[in-house]
C-alpha positions, 0 to 999 in steps of 0.5 A: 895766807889767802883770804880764805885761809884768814876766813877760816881761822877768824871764824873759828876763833870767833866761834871759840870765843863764843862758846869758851864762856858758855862751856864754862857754865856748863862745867860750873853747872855740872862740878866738871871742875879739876880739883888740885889734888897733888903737887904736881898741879900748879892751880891752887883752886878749882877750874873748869876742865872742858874747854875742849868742848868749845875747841871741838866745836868751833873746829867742828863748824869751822870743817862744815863751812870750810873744808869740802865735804868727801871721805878725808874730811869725814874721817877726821871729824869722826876720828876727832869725836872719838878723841873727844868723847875718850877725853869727856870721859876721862875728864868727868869719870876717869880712863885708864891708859890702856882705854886712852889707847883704845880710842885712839887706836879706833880713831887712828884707823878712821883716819887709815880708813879716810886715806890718811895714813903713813904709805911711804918714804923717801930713802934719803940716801943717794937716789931718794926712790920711794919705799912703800910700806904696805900693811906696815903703813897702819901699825906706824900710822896708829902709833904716830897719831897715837903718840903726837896725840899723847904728846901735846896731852902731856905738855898741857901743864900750864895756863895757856902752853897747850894752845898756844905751842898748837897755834904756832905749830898749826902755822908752821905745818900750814906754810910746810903744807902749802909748798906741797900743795896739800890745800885742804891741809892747809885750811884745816891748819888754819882752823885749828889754829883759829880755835885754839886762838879764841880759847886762848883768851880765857886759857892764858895765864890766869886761866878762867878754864882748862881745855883738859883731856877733851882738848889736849887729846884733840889737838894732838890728834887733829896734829898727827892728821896735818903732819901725815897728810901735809908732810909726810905724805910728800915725796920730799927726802926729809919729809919724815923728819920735818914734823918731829922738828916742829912738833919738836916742844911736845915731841921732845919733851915726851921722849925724854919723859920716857927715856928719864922715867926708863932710866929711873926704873919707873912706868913710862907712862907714869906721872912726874915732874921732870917735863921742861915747864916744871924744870924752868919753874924751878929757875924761878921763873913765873907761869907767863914766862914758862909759857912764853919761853916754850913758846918761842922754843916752839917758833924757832923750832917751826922756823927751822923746819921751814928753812930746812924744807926749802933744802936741797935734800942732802943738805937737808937730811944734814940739818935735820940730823945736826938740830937733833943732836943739839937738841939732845945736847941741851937736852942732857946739859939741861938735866932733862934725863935725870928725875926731878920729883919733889 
């Protein structure tokens, strides 16, 4: 990274630190406090849920010094304020699903409206000629940004996962990003990187805050962004399948949720305790370990997409194909079809 990336992504961190301890009292202040209620939290005692709130506005500064000022970067920030405000509400009144989806739709289409949409992909078949999608290109943009959005919501199970699995997906988009020259990617990456980073010291394990809907829904959209302007906007034949692999921990968990709960009978938006993180706390392992674990599931996984990247296209499609069926290999040894309520 240049020094104007390491700039970014230190500023923002900084910013972050700054205003997580102040964010705190706030939500102190305002019993905005998430309160364990059931079994499926983790926490024994009440803590401050809006971390978000010091995440978006170290992100939100971050973008007004850093990147330039056109339509793309003012469509993000605008599609980011509307995910944080259908997360502020949900943290302190309650959002059913459907409103989630709502927002997200609406915040899905600034982004469509700033040029950052789905257009086209590379038939990764001999000849790799563009296939445009037209009108199609929104309704596949909407559900992509709406379900990454959702995915890394709903890996946000333990102190410090959330974050940390965004910093080092950030990094490994941000290197994807750069081959292809997609500069202004490429910076937002860092500064999304950078304000996670300074949560991060008040997030890991023991938690002092939680990032809650406000932030995790934030992540996830600003991801869904990097992934389709960075990656999927390329002309490369696998660029459709290199942010599934990096985005590979909350991807893949939130697939096999569905699959798991369709399975079972169940809403697949219904709440259970089947995610990865409660499977490997049931092995005995403690939070940090969790957390560490999926951490380094989560580079490896971003590694493996940046080797792959560097592929001639055929060799690449196989690789991507290969890392799929290994994870759903593991995935099935690993039981994570089958519910696991308590």
């Amino acid at each position: 990274m240049d020094m104007y990336l390491i700039q970014g992504l230190l500023l923002t961190a900084l910013i972050s630190f700054i205003l997580t301890p102040l964010v705190r009292r706030l939500c102190i202040k305002k019993a905005w406090m998430d309160v364990p209620k059931d079994n499926r939290r983790v926490h024994n005692k009440p803590i401050p849920r809006l971390g978000g709130l010091a995440i978006f506005g170290a992100f939100l500064l971050g973008m007004l010094v850093f990147c330039p000022k056109n339509k793309e970067s003012l469509a993000l920030l605008l599609g980011a304020t509307v995910i944080v405000i259908s997360g502020f509400i949900d943290d302190t009144r309650g959002l059913s699903p459907k409103g989630k989806l709502l927002f997200q739709g609406v915040a899905a289409l600034c982004l469509i409206w700033g040029g950052s949409s789905i257009e086209f992909f590379t038939n990764p078949l001999p000849g790799h000629e563009l296939i445009y999608l037209k009108y199609l290109g929104i309704p596949l943009t909407i559900f992509w940004v709406a379900g990454v959005t959702n995915s890394i919501n709903l890996i946000d199970g333990l102190d410090g996962l959330a974050a940390g699995v965004t910093v080092i997906c950030s990094i490994s988009l941000l290197f994807i990003a750069q081959r292809f020259d997609q500069r202004q990617v490429v910076l937002v990456s860092a500064l999304l990187a950078g304000s996670c980073l300074g949560f991060l010291f008040f997030n890991f394990n023991p938690a002092s805050i939680f990032m809650g809907d406000t932030g995790s829904l934030l992540l996830g959209f600003i991801l869904s962004y990097i992934s389709i302007e960075g990656v999927m906007k390329s002309a490369a034949a696998i660029a459709i399948f290199l942010p599934v692999i990096i985005l590979g921990v909350p991807v893949f968990d939130t697939t096999f949720a569905m699959m798991r709960r369709a399975i079972a009978g169940k809403g697949i938006m219904e709440a259970d305790k089947g995610h990865l993180h409660h499977r490997l706390l049931r092995l005995g392992l403690s939070q940090r370990e969790t957390v560490g674990v999926l951490y380094l599931i989560s580079g490896i996984f971003g590694l493996l997409a940046n080797i792959v990247s560097r592929l001639e296209a055929k060799e690449a499609l196989v690789a991507c194909l290969l890392i799929v069926a290994a994870v759903f290999f593991l995935a099935t040894l690993f039981g994570m079809f089958h519910s696991k309520d308590e």
